[in-house]
N, C-alpha and C positions, 0 to 999 in steps of 0.2 A: 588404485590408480595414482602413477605419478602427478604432481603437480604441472610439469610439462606435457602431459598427456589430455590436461581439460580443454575444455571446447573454447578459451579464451584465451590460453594461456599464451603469454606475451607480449598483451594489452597491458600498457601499462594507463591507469585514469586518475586523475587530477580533480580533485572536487571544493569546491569552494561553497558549501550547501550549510541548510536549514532547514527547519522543520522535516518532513516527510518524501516533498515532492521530488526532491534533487536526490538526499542520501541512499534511497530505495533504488533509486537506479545505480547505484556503483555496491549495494548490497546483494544486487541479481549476477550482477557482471562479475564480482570477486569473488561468489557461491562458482560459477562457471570459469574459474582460474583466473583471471584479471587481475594486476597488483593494482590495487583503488588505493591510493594515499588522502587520505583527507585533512583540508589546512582547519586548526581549530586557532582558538584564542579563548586562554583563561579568560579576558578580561569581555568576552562576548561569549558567551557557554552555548553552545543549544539548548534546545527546552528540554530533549531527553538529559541531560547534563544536571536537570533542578531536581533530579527525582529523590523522592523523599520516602520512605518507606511507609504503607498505609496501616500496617500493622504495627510499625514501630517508629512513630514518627519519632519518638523522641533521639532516636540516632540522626536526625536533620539529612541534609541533601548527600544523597549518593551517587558522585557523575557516575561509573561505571556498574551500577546495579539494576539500570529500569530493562525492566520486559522488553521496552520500546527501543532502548537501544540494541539489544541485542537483536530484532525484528530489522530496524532498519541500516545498522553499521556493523555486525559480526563480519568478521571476516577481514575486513581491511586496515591498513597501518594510519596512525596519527600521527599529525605534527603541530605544531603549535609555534605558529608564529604571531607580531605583532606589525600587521599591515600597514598599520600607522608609521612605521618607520622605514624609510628610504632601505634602509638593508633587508630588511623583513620585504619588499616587494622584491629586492632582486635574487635572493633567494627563492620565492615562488615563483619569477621567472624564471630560474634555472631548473626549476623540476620541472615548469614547465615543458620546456625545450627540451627534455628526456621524454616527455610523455606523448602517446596517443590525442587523447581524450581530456577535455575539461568540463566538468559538468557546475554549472553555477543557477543558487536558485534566488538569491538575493533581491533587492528591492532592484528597481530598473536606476540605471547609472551607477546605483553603489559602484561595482568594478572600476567602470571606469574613474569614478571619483579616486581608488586606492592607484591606478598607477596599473591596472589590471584588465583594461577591456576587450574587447573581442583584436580590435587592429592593431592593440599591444603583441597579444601574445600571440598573433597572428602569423606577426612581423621577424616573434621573436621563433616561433616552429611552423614555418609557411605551410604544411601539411596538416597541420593541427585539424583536429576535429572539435569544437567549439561550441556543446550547448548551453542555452542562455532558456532557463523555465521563466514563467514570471507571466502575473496574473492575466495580464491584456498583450504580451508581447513588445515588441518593440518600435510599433508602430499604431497608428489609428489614434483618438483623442483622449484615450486614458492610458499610457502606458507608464505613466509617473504615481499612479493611484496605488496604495498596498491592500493588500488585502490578504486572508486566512482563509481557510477551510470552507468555513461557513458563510462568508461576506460571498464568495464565488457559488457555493451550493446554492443560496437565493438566487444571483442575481441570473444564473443558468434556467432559472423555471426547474428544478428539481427538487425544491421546497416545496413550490407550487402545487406540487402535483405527489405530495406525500401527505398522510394522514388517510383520517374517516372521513368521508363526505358532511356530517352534522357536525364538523368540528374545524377548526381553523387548520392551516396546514402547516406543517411539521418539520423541523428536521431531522437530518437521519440520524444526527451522532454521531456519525461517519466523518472523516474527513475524503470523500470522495473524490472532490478534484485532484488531491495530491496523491493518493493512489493512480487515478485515473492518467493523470499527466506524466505521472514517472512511468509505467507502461508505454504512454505514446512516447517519451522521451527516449527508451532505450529501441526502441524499432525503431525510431528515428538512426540515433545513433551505427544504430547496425546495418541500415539502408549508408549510413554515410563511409562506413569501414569498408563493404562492398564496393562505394564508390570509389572512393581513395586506392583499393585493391587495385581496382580497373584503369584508374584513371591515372594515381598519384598525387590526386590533388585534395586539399582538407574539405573542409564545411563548416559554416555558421549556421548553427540552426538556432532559429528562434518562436519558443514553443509558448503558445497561451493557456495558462490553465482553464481559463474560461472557455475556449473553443474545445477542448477536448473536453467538458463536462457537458457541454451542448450537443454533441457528436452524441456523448453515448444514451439521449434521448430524442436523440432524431428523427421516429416516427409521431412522436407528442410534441413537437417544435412544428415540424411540417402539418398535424391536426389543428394548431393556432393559425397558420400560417392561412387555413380555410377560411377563419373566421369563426371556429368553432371549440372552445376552451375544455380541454379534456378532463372530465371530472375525477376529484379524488376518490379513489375507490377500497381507502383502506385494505384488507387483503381478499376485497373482491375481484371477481375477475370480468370484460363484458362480454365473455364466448365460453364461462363455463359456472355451471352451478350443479351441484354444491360446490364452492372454490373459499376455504376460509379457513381459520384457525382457531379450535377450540379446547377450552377450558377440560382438564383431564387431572387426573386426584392429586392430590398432594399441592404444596406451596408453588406458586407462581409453575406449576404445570402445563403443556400445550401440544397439540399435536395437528397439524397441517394436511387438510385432506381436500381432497379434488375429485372431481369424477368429469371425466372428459366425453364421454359420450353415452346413449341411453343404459347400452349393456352395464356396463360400470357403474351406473349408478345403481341399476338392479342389484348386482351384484353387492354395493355398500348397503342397500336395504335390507339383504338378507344375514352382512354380520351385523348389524347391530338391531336387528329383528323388529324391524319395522315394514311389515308384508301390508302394512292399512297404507304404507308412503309410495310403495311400489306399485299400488293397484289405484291410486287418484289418476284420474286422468288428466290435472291440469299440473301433471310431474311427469309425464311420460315422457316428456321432449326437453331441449336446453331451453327455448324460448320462453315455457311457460315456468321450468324451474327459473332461470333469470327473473321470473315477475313474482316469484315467492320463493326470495332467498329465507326471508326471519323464520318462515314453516320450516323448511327443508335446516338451519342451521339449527334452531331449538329441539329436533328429533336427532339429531348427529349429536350432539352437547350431551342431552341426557342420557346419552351410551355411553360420551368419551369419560365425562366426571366419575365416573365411575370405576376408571379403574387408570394406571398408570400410563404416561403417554408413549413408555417403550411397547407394553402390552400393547395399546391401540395401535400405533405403527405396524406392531406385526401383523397382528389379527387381518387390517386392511391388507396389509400388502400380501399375506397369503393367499387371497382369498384377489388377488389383481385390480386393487384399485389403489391410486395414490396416494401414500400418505407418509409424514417425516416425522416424528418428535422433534420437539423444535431444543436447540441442544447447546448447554452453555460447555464453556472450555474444559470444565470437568469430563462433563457428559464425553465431549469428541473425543478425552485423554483417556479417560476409562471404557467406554463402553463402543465407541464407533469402531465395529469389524473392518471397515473398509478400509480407513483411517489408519488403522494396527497394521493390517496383513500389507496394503501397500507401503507399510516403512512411512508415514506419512511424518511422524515428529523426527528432527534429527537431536542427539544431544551432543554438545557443542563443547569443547575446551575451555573452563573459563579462569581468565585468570586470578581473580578474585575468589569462587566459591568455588572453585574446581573444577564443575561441571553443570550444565543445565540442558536441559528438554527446553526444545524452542518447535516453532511451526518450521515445518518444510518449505525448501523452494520450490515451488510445484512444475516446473518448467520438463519433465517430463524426457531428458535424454536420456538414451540408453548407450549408444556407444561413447556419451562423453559423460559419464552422471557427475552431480557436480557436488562439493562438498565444502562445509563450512570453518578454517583454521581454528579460527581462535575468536572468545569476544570477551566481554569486561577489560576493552585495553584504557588505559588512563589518558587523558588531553597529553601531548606530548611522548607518547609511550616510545612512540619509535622515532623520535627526533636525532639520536646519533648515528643510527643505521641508516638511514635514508639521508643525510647529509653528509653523513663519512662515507657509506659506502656506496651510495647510489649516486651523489654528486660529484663525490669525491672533494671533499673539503679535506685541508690538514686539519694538524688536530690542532693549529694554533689558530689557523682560518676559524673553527667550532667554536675553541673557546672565545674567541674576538665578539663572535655574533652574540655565544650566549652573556656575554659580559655588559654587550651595547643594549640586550633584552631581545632584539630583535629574532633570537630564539628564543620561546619561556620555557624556563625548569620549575619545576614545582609547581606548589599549590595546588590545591582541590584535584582530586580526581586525576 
């Protein structure tokens, strides 16, 4: 498929981001054709930018070689300027003014502190479409506060309500909200391109990460809301038993098994031949399994340890009842059929190591399917193509900026 042919293709997006929350949105949009330009600064890296090799630290930081970057920036061109300087802002208003979309995930004001905020660049592409991520948004009594991943994973009750029950609650190791919010950011987004279609007119959207991590536990917000604090329930479940995850042979082993209703549970009784668990009567129903999970888990355990957690997966699932190995990135790259046969990994141009296996973008088009250019580009990589030939700078205009710094060459990465 041509490059003119994707489901995006013409969009051009503007990103001024950090961490996860912002870059992932112009990494979905440029998989789907989009030209996504991202402003960097040597002299302020992103954190994928410090990556360091784990197996060889002693080659020190390698901007263009993390996992991460390629997850959340393949695909899209850099440029590197230095905001701090009066040229360096008018320059990024000029891409702006070419552009669609700006996607910024910054502390609240930053922008506008640079010469950069929503009724700058407003002013300067009246049609613009303008998101602004950011922890509490841009209103209400905290929208000055910063915060990460994890300071918003607490303060959502989703911490709350992770863990075992005998044991304090958890976090996930996830950065969830910034997943979570770059999803609601590009539907937002694309609710806003529809509009502009229709209308002609832009949009400031102003997204909180904290509300879209609330959202996606809405039914456990509204059970507070009763008066009633929904307990941890580690990988239990309160409408199904057996519902857990158990210990199966080898090193740090597991396999996920469920049984939804009586049938099914008979049915796991009889692979892992237990006809004495089948025939109690205070196991015949979910209610009475629910009041003896530790029986019902310890009879499932000393089947599963016993042999491998692909074996267990299968064994159950042949036999119709639920169950997953539980499966690290090896597992999904070697052994997941579903994974394999749907094309699920894409491997990518790089510029640095040639090529790599990366995760798919799962967005699932078929008349537009979308695909990923190129990743391992350096800070600045595409700093004379996008100003020579997208702005259209001379080449004495270029050399002036990169002289004043207000363009940076070189260095790191």
């Amino acid at each position: 498929m041509r490059l003119d042919e994707q489901a995006l293709a013409g969009v051009r997006v503007v990103e001024f981001t950090q961490g996860m929350a912002g870059p992932w949105i112009g990494r979905l949009m440029a998989w789907c054709g989009a030209e996504v330009i991202r402003v960097e600064s040597h002299k302020v890296p992103g954190v994928v930018r410090l990556y360091v090799p784990p197996r060889s630290p002693e080659l020190g930081v390698q901007p263009a070689l993390s996992p991460w970057f390629t997850d959340w920036d393949a695909g899209k061109l850099f440029v590197a300027l230095d905001l701090k300087r009066p040229e360096g802002v008018d320059l990024a208003k000029q891409l702006t003014e070419r552009a669609d979309i700006v996607v910024e995930n910054h502390r609240y004001g930053a922008m506008a502190k640079l010469g950069l905020g929503a009724d700058v660049l407003t002013a300067v592409k009246p049609d613009l479409i303008f998101l602004s991520s950011s922890a509490f948004g841009e209103s209400g009594p905290h929208p000055q506060y910063v915060t990460w991943g994890p300071n918003i994973e607490a303060m959502s009750g989703l911490a709350a309500l992770s863990g075992f029950p005998e044991r304090d609650c958890a976090m996930t190791q996830y950065a969830y909200p910034d997943a979570l919010s770059a999803l609601h950011g590009l539907f937002a987004i694309l609710c806003a391109l529809d509009h502009r279609e229709r209308t002609g007119e832009g949009q400031r959207i102003s997204l909180s990460q904290l509300e879209t991590t609330v959202a996606m536990i809405g039914p456990a917000m509204m059970q507070q809301l009763t008066g009633t604090t929904p307990p941890r329930l580690g990988n239990g479940s309160l409408h199904q038993a057996p519902h857990g995850c158990y210990r199966c042979l080898g090193d740090d082993s597991w396999c996920v098994v469920a049984a939804s209703d009586d049938a099914m549970w008979q049915r796991l009784c009889e692979v892992i031949e237990r006809p004495d668990q089948a025939a109690k009567a205070h196991l015949c129903d979910v209610a009475g399994r629910l009041a003896h999970t530790f029986e019902i888990d310890e009879a499932i355990e000393a089947w599963t340890c016993q042999r491998p957690a692909q074996e267990a997966m299968e064994r159950l699932q042949a036999a119709g009842v639920t169950a997953g190995a539980v499966q690290n990135a090896e597992d999904q790259f070697q052994l997941d059929t579903h994974l394999a046969q749907r094309g699920y990994f894409e491997t990518i141009p790089h510029l640095v190591k040639g090529e790599v296996v990366a995760c798919g973008i799962a967005l699932g088009l078929t008349a537009t399917p979308g695909r990923t250019s190129r990743t391992g580009a350096a800070v600045g990589e595409d700093n004379e193509h996008v100003f020579r030939d997208l702005i259209g700078l001379s080449a004495d205009a270029y050399a002036d900026a990169v002289q004043s710094g207000a363009i940076e060459i070189g260095g790191p990465g």
